[in-house]
N, C-alpha and C positions, 0 to 999 in steps of 0.2 A: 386439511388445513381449515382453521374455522374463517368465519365472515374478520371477525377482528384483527388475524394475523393477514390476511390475503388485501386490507384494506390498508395495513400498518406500512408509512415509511419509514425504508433502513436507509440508516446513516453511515457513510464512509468517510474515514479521515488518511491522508496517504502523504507521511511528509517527509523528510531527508534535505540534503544538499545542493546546490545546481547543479547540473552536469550527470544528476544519475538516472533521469528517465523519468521524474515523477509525473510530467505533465502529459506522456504518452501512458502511464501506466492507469493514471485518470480516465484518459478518454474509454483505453480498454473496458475499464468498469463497466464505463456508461452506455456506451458499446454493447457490452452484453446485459445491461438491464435493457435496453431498446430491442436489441434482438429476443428477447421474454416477453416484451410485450409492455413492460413500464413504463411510466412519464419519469423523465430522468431530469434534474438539475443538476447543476456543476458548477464551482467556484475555485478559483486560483488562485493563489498570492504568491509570486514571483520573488519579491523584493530585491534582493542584492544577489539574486540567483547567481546570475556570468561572475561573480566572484566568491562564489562558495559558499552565498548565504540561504537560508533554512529556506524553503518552498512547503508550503503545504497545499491541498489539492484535497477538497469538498465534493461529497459524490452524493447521491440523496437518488430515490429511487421508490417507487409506489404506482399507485393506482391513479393517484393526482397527486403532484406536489406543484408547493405555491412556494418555495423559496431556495434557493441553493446552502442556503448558511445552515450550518451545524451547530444545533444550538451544545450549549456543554455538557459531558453529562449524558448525551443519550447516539454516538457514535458506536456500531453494534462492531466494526473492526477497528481499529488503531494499525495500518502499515506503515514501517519507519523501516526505511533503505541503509539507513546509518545508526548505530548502536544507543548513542545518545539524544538524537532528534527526539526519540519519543517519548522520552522527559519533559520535554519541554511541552509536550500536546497532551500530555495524562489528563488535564481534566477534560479533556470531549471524549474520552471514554466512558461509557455505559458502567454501571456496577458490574453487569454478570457480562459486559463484552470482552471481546478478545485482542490482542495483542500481538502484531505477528512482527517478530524486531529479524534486521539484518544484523551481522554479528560485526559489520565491516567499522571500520574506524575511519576517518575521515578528520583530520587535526586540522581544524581554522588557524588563521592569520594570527589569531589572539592568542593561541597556546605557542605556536613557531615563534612569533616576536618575544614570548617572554612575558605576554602581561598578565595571562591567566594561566590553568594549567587543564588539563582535558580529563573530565572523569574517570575513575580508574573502575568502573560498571563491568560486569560479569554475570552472565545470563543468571547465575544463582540470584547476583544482587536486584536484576531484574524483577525476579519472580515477589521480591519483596512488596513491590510495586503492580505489579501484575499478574496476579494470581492465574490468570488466563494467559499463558503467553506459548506462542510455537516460536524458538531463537533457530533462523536457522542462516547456514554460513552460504550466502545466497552468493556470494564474489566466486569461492569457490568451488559451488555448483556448477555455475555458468561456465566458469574456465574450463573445467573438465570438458564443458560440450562444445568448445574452442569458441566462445563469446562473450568475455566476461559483462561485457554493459547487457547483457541480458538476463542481469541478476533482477532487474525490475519485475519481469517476469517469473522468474521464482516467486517471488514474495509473492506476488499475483496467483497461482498455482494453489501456495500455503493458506493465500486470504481467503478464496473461492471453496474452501471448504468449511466456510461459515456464513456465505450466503447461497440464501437459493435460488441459484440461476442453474439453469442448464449447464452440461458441459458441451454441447452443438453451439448453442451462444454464445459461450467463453470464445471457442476456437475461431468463429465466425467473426467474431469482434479482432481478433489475432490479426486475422487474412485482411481482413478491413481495414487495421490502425497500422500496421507494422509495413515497411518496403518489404517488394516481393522476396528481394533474395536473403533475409533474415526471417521470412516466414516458419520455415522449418526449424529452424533455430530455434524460436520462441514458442514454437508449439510442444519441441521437447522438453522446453524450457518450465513450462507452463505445468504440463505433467509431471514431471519432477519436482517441483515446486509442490502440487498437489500428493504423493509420494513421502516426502518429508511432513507432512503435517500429519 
């Protein structure tokens, strides 16, 4: 690794729904850039989450970082829990970054009422958009390993094979952020996640 990349901060952007784990799927990150040895920032935006609005969740990670915010444009992963969320955060993606989408669908208030209608997106039409993208069907993954809210951690798995963090500090971040008895869970979770990409 030269002096330039070992001094460079990476950028994470990690957004979807309420309700799907984004804000623990954050801490994870940070979690395991801290167990690496990094200065980590983190930023939230919550907003209408408890009713199903978009969350996105800022990860930053270096040698010294001075600010949580992602500027746009230079996020080295895009995670989206939900198939279309990550439309809407394309430009804090990097030119040559990655993209790792959940394949899950998730229909807001606004297409059920009738006032708009929900994109008809399909991993192919992704790739239009995302030249860099791992689509993988993270709902169910999970299910099969009889958990499905621990599709966060898939995605997490898939994301982690674009930065370089250990995988001792992935798992150690696992045991740390997750209750004890979902820990096994999401550790399978986590390597299957990393498996699919």
């Amino acid at each position: 690794m030269s002096i330039a990349e070992a001094t460079k901060t990476i950028s994470v952007v990690i957004v979807g729904v309420g309700g799907q784990g984004i804000l623990l799927a954050s801490e994870i990150i940070a979690q395991a850039a801290v167990n690496a040895g990094y200065d980590v920032k983190t930023n939230e935006v919550h907003g209408m989450a408890q009713r199903g609005g978009s969350v996105v969740a800022q990860i930053r990670y270096g040698e010294k970082v001075h600010s949580p915010l992602v500027a746009k444009g230079t996020a080295s992963v895009l995670g989206s829990l939900e198939r279309t969320e990550c439309l809407r955060y394309i430009d804090y993606l990097a030119p040559d970054g990655l993209a790792v989408v959940s394949s899950q669908k998730i229909i807001p208030v606004t297409v059920s009422s009738g006032s708009t209608t929900y994109p008809n997106i399909e991993a192919e039409e992704l790739r239009q958009y995302f030249p860099n993208l791992i689509y993988v069907e993270a709902v169910e993954k999970a299910a099969g390993l009889g958990n499905a809210r621990a599709a966060n951690t898939i995605l997490l798995g898939a994301t982690s094979t674009r930065l370089d963090l250990p995988i001792s500090a992935w798992e150690t971040a696992i045991r740390n952020c997750v209750k004890p008895k979902f820990v096994d869970v999401n550790l399978k979770a986590f390597k299957l996640g990393r498996n699919s990409a």
